[in-house]
C-alpha positions as CSV (number, residue, x, y, z in Angstrom):
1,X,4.4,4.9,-48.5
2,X,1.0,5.8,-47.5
3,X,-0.8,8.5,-49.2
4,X,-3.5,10.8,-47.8
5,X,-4.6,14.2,-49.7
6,X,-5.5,17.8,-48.5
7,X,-8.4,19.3,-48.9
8,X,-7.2,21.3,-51.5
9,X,-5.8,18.3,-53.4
10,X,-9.1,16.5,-53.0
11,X,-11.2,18.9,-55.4
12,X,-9.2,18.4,-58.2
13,X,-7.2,14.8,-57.6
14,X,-8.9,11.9,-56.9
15,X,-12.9,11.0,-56.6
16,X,-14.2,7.9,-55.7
17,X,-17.7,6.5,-56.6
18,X,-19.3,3.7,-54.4
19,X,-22.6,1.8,-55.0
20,X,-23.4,-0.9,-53.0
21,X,-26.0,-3.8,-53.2
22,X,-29.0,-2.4,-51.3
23,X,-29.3,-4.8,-48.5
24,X,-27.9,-4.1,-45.2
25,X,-24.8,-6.8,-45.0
26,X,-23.6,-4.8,-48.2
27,X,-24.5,-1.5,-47.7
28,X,-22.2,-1.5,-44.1
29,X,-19.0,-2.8,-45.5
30,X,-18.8,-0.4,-48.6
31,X,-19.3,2.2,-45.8
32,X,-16.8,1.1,-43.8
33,X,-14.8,1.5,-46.6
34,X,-16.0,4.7,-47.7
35,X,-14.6,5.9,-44.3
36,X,-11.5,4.4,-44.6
37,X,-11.2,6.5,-48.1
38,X,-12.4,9.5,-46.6
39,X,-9.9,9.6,-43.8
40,X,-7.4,9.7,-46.3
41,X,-8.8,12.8,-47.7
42,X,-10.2,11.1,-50.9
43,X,-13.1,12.4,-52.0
44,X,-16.0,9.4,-51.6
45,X,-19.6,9.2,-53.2
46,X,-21.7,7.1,-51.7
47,X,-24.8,6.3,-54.1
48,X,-27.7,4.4,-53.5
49,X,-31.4,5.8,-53.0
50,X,-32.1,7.8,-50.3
51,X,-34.0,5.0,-48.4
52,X,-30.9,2.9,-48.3
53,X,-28.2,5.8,-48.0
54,X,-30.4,6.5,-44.7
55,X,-30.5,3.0,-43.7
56,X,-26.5,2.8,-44.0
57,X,-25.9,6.4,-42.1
58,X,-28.4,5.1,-39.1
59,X,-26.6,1.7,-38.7
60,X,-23.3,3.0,-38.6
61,X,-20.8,2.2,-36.1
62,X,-17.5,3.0,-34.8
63,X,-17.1,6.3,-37.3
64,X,-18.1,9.8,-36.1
65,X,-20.5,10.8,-39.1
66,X,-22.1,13.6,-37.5
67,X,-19.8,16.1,-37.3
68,X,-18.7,18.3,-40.0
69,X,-15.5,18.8,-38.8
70,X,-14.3,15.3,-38.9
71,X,-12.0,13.9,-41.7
72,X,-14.4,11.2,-42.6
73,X,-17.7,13.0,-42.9
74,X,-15.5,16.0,-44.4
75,X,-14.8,14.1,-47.3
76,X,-17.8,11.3,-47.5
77,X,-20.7,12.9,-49.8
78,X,-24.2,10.8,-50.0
79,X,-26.3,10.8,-53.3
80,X,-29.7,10.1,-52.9
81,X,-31.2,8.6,-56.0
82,X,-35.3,8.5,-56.7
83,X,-36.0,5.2,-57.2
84,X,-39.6,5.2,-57.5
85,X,-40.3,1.4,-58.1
86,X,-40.1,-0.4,-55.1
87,X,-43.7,-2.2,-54.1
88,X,-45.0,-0.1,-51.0
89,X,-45.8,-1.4,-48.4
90,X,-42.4,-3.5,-49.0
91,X,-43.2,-6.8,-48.9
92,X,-42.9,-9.0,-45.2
93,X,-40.0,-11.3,-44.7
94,X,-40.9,-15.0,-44.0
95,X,-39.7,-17.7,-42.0
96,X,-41.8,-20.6,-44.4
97,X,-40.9,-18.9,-47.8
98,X,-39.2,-21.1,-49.0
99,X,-36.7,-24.3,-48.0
100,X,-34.1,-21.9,-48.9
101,X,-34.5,-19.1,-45.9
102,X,-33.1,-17.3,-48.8
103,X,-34.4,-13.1,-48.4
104,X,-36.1,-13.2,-52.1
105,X,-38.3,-10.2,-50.4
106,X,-35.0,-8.0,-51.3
107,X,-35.3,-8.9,-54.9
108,X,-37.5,-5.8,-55.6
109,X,-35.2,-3.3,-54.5
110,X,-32.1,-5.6,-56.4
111,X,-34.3,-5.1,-59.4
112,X,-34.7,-1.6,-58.8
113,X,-31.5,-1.2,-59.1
114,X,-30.7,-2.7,-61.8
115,X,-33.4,-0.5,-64.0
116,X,-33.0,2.9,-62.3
117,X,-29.8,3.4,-60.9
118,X,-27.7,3.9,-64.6
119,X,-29.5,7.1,-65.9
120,X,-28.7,8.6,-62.7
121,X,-24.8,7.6,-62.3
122,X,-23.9,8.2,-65.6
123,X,-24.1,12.0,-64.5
124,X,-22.3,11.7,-61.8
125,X,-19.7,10.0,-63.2
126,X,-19.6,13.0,-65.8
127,X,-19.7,15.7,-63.6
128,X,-17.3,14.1,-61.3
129,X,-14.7,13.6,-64.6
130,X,-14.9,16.8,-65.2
131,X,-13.4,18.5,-61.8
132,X,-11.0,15.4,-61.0
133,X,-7.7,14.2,-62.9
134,X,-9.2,10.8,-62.0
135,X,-12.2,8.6,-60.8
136,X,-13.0,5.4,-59.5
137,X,-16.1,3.6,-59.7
138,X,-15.9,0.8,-56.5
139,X,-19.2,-1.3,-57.2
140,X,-20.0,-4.6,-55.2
141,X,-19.6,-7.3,-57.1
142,X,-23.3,-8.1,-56.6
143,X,-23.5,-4.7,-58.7
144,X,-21.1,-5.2,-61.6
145,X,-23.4,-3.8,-64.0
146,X,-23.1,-0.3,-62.7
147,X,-19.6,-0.6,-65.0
148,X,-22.2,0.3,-68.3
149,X,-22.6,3.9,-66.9
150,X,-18.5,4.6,-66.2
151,X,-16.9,5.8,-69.7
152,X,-13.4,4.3,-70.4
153,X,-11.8,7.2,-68.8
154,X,-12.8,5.9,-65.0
155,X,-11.5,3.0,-63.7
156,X,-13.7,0.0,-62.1
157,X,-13.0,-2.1,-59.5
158,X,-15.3,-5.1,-57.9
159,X,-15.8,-5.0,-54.0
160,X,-16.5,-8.2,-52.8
161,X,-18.6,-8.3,-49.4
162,X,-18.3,-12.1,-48.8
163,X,-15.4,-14.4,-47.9
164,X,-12.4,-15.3,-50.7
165,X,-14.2,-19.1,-49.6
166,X,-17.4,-18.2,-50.8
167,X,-16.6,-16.7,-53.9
168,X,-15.4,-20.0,-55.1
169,X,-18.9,-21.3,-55.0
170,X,-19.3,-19.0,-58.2
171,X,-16.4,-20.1,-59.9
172,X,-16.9,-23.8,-59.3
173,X,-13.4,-24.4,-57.9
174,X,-13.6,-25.1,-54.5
175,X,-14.4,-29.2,-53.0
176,X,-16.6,-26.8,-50.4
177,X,-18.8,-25.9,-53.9
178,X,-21.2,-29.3,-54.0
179,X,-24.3,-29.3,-55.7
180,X,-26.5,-29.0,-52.4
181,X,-25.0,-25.6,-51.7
182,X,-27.1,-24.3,-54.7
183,X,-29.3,-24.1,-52.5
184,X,-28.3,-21.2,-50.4
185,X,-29.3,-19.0,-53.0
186,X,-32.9,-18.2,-54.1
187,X,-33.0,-19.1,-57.8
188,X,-34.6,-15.7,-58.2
189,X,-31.4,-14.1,-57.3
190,X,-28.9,-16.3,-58.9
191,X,-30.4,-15.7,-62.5
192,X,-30.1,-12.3,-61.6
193,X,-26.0,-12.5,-60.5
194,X,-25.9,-14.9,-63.1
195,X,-26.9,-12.1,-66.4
196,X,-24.2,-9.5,-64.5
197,X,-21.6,-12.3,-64.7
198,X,-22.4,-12.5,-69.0
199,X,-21.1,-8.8,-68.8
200,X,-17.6,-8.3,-69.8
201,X,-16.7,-6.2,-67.5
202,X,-13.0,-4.7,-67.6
203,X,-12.2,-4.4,-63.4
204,X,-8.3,-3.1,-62.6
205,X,-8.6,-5.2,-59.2
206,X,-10.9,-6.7,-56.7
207,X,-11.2,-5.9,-53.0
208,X,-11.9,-8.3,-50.1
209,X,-12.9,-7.4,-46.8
210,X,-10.9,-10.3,-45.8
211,X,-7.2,-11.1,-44.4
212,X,-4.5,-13.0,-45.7
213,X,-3.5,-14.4,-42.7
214,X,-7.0,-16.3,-42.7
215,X,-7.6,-16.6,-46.3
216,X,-4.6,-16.6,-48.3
217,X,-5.1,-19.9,-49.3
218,X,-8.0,-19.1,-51.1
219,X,-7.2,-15.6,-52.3
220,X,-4.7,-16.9,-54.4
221,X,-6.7,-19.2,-56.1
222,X,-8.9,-16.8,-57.2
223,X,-6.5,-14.6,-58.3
224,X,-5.0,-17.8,-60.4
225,X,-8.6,-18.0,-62.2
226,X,-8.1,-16.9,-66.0
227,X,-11.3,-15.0,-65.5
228,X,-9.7,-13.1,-63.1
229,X,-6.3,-12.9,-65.1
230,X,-4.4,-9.2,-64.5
231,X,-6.4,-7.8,-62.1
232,X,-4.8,-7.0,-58.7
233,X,-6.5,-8.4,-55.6
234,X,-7.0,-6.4,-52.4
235,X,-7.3,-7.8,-49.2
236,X,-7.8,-5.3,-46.6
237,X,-10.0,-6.7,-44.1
238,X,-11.2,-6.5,-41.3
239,X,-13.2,-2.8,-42.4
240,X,-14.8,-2.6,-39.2
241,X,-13.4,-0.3,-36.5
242,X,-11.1,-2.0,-34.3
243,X,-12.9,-1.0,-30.9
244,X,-10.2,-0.6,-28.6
245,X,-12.6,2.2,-26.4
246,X,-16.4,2.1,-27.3
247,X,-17.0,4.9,-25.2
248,X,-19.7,5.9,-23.3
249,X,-23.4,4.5,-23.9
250,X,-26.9,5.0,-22.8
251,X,-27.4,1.3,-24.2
252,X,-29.2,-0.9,-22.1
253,X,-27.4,-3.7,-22.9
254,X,-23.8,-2.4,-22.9
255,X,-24.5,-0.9,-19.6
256,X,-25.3,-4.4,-18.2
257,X,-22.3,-5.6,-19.9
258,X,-19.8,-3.8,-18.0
259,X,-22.2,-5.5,-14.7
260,X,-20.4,-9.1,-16.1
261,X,-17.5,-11.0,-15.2
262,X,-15.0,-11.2,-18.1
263,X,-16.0,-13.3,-21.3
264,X,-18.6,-14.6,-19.5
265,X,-21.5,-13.1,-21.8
266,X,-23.1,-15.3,-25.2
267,X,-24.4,-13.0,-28.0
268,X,-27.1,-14.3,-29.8
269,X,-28.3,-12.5,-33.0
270,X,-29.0,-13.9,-36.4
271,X,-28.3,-11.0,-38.7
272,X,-31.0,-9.2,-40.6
273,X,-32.1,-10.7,-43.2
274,X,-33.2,-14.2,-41.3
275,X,-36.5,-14.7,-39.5
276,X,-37.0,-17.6,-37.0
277,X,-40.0,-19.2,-36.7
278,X,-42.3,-19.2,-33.2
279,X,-41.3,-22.5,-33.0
280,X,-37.7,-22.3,-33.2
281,X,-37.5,-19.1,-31.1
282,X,-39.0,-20.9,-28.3
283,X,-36.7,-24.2,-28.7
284,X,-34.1,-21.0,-28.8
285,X,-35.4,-19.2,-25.9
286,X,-35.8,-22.6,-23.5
287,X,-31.8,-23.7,-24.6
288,X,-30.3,-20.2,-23.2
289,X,-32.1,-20.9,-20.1
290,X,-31.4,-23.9,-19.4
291,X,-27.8,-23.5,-19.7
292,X,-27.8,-21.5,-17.2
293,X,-25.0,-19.0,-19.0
294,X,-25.4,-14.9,-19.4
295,X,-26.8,-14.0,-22.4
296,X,-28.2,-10.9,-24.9
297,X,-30.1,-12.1,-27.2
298,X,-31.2,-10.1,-30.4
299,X,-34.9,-10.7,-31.0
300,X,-36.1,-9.2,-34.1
301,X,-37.5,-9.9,-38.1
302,X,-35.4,-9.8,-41.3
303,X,-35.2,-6.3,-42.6
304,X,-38.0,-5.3,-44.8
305,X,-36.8,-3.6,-48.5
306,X,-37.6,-0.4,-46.5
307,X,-36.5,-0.7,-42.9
308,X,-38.3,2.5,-42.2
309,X,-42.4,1.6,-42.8
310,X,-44.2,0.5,-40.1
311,X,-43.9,-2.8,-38.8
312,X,-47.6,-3.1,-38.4
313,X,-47.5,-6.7,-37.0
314,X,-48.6,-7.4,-33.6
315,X,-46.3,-8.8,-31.5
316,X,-47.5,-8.2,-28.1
317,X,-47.6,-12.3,-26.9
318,X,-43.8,-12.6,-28.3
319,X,-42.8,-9.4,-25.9
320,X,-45.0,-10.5,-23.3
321,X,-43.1,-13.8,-23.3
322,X,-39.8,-12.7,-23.7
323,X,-40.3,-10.3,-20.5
324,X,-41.3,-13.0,-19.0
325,X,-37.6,-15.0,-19.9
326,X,-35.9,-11.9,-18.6
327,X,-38.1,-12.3,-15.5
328,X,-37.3,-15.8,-14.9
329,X,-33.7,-15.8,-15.6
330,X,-33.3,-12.3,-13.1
331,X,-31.1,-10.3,-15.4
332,X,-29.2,-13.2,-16.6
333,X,-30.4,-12.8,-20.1
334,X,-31.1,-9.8,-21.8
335,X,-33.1,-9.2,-24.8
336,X,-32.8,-6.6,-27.4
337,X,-35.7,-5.8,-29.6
338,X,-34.6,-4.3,-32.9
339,X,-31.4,-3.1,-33.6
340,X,-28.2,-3.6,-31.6
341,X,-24.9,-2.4,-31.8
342,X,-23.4,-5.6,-32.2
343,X,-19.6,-3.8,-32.8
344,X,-19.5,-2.5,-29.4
345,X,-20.8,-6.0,-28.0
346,X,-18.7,-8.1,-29.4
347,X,-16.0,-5.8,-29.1
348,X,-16.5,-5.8,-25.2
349,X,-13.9,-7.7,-22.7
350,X,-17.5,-9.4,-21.2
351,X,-18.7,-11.3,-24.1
352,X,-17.2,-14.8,-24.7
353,X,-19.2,-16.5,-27.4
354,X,-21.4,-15.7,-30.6
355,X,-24.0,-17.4,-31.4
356,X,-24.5,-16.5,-35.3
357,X,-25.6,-17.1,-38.7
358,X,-22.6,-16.5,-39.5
359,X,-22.9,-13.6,-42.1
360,X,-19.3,-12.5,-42.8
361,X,-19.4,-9.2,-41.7
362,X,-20.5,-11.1,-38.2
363,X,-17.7,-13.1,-38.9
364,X,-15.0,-10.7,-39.4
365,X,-16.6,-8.4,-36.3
366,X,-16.3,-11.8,-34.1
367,X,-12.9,-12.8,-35.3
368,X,-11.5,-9.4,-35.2
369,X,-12.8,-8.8,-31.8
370,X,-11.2,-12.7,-30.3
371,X,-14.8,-14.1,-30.0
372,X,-15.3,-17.5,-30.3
373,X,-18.1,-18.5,-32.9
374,X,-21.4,-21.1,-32.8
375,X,-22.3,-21.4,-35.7
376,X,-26.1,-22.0,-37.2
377,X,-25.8,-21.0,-41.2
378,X,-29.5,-19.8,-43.0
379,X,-28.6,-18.8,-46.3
380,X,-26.4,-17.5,-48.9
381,X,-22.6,-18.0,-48.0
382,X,-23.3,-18.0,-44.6
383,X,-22.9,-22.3,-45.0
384,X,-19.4,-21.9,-46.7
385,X,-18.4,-19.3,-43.9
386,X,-19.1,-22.0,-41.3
387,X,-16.6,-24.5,-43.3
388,X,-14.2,-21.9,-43.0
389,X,-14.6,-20.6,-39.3
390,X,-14.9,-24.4,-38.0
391,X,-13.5,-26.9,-40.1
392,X,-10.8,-24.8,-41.1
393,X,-9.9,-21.5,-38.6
394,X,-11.1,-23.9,-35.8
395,X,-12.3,-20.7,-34.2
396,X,-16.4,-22.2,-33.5
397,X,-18.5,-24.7,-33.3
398,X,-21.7,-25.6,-35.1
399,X,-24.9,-25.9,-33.9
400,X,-26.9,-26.8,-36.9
401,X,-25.5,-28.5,-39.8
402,X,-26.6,-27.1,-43.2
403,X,-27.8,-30.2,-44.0
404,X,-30.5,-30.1,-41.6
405,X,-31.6,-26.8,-43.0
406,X,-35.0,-28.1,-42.5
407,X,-35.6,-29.2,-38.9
408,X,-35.7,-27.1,-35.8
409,X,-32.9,-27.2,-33.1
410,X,-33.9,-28.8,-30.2
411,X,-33.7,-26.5,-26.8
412,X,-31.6,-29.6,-25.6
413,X,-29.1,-29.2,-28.6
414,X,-28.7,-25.3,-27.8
415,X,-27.7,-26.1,-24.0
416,X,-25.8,-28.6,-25.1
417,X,-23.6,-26.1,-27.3
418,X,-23.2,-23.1,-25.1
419,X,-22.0,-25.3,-22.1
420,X,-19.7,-27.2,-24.7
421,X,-18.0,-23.6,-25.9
422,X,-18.6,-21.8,-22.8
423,X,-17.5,-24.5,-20.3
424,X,-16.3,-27.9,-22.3
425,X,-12.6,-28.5,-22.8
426,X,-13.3,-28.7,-26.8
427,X,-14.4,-24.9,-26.3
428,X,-11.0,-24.5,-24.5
429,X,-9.2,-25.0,-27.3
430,X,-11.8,-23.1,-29.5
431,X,-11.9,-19.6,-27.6
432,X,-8.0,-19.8,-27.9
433,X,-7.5,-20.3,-30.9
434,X,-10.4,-17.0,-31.6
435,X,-8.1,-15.4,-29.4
436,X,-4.6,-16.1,-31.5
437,X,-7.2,-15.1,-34.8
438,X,-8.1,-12.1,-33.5
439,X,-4.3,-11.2,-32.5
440,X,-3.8,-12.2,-36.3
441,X,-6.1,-9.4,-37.7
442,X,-5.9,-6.6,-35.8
443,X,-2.2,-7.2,-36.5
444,X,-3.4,-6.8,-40.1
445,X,-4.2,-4.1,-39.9
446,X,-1.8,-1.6,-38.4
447,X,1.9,-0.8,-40.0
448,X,3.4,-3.6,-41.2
449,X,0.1,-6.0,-41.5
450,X,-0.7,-7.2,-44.6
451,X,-4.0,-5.7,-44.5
452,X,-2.7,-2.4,-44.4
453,X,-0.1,-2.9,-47.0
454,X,-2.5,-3.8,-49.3
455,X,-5.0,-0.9,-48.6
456,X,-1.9,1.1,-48.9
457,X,-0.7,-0.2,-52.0
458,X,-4.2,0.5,-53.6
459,X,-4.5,4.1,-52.3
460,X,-1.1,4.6,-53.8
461,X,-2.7,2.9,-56.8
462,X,-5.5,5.3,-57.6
463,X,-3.8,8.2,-56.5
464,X,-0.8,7.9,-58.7
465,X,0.0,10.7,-61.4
């Protein structure tokens, strides 16, 4: 039985605290959650500073936000805490860093976090307590400390942001979980996931923006962990909008989309928290050429900690040589400076491939959508996400193997992997099995999908009397 509230319900039944890990590949899928909530006329608090609440409002897609009329932003309230300690300017991404491509430059705002965010959620959590029968605090799990402000009248649970796969790297009990995948992490931010994990933390359930139909395997191993013993797992993915109608768009690139045959189209777009170096991006920007397939490519750097300061780098020879690549290749390929909206690309009947990092929310939005994957992991769990979408979905192909983290791709070695998906009998039989995947989960989710049995049974869970 699904449960949704009224607005007169809403003041006094159920409230619902979010607070997300401020880094962009967090803050969207708590969001996407948050609107899920909303739509069921639970009352949702979104809290993060104000910086990072704007960052997550301007990036949002496939949600009508703006107007006050709509169930979602009806019930969806922002709280924009003063954290007053990140470095300004923040400090610049880089591509040399470190071995690991890891984005240590986040660490500030992590830390941030961490020292100023409990003074100012303990009173919400109060104040909220006091006009609701019942609140829920819904923390990432990258957050888990946020549990010290709740008082043992509100009940926790741990949103997860990265695959069931990946989250065995942490418990040690997947054959995926060797010792050279330590090094996906910085060390900086391990020690720091590390202390939250010496918490004892009482959580009712976890929730995965995942599927069973792709992950069960692996969701019920973790749910067999004595760690994790009693507490209900959630698996409700995918959170992104299904895009069956994107709409209309003044978007450049969407416009030349609908120009383009059917799944003819190769998005390119490494997430944002990696930065290529000169080097590579030419090796990247010679391979699309050369194999003579259509392409938008998304050409920009990691995020900063604050997306909104001045870039103040010049980049005028970059754009003056990626005009020239749109020259040469006469509206073959299409390059998009900044941000994109990558749901409505990949959700559009014209694009045929992704080539990715491999960040699970690109994942999910790729598989969700039927597009086939090439895969080229940085960082993180983006290595363990490529085991899973090609050794084990069989729904891409990699590029570059994590073991060769170090060197740069080859423009050769690009070509050679486009053509291979794009044309290749081997990417045959990988773009349909991305199309049976995607039939899988957005089966999920509608009536009688797992996905939305399981988002159903924990709405019913925190709404009961």
């Amino acid at each position: 039985m699904m449960v949704s509230l009224t607005n007169s319900q809403e003041s006094t039944a159920i409230a619902v605290v979010m607070v997300p890990l401020p880094m962009q590949g967090h803050l969207n899928p708590l969001l996407h959650l948050s609107a899920h909530l909303a739509t069921r006329g639970i009352a949702v608090h979104y809290v993060s500073s104000a910086t990072h609440n704007r960052q997550a409002s301007q990036r949002f897609h496939g949600w009508n936000l703006s107007s006050s009329s709509s169930p979602t932003s009806s019930h969806l309230h922002f709280h924009d805490l003063p954290f007053t300690s990140l470095p300004l300017p923040s400090p610049y991404p880089s591509p040399n860093s470190a071995t690991t491509k890891f984005p240590s430059h986040h660490q500030a705002s992590f830390d941030a976090s961490t020292s100023q965010l409990l003074p100012h959620l303990s009173p919400i959590l109060l104040s909220l307590s006091l006009s609701h029968r019942r609140v829920v605090l819904l923390h990432d799990s990258s957050m888990s400390f946020a549990n010290s402000a709740a008082s043992p009248k509100i009940e926790s649970f741990s949103f997860h942001t990265s695959s069931a796969i990946s989250n065995l790297f942490f418990l040690g009990k997947s054959e995926l979980c060797q010792a050279k995948l330590i090094s996906c992490f910085g060390e900086e931010f391990l020690d720091w996931v590390w202390q939250q994990r010496r918490i004892p933390i009482a959580v009712k359930g976890r929730i995965f923006n995942t599927c069973r139909s792709i992950e069960g395997e692996f969701l019920n191993q973790l749910s067999s962990e004595p760690a994790w013993k009693g507490q209900r797992i959630f698996a409700i993915g995918p959170l992104n909008p299904i895009l069956a109608d994107r709409g209309r768009s003044d978007e450049r690139c969407l416009k030349w989309l609908d120009r383009q045959p059917v799944a003819s189209v190769v998005y390119v777009s490494f997430g944002t928290t990696a930065t290529m170096t000169r080097e590579q991006e030419k090796e990247i920007a010679a391979g699309l050429e050369e194999s003579g397939e259509r392409f938008i490519w998304v050409r920009r750097e990691a995020d900063r900690c604050n997306i909104f300061e001045t870039e103040g780098k010049e980049e005028e020879e970059e754009d003056s040589a990626l005009a020239e690549l749109e020259e040469r290749t006469k509206g073959r390929i299409v390059v998009v400076r900044g941000w994109a909206p990558q749901l409505q690309i990949l959700a559009h009947p014209s694009t045929g491939g992704f080539l990715s990092h491999c960040g699970w929310n690109s994942c999910m939005e790729a598989m969700s959508n039927g597009v086939p994957i090439l895969a080229w992991p940085i960082h993180s769990d983006q290595p363990t996400n490529t085991v899973l979408v090609t050794k084990i979905l069989k729904v891409g192909m990699v590029v570059k193997e994590w073991s060769d983290k170090d060197e740069v791709v080859a423009a050769a070695t690009v070509k050679d992997a486009v053509v291979k998906l794009m044309v290749g009998d081997e990417g045959g039989e990988v773009r349909k099995k991305a199309r049976e995947v995607g039939e899988s989960l957005r089966a999920a989710v509608v009536d009688g999908g797992s996905s939305k049995e399981d988002f159903d049974e924990f709405v019913n869970y925190i709404c009961r009397l």
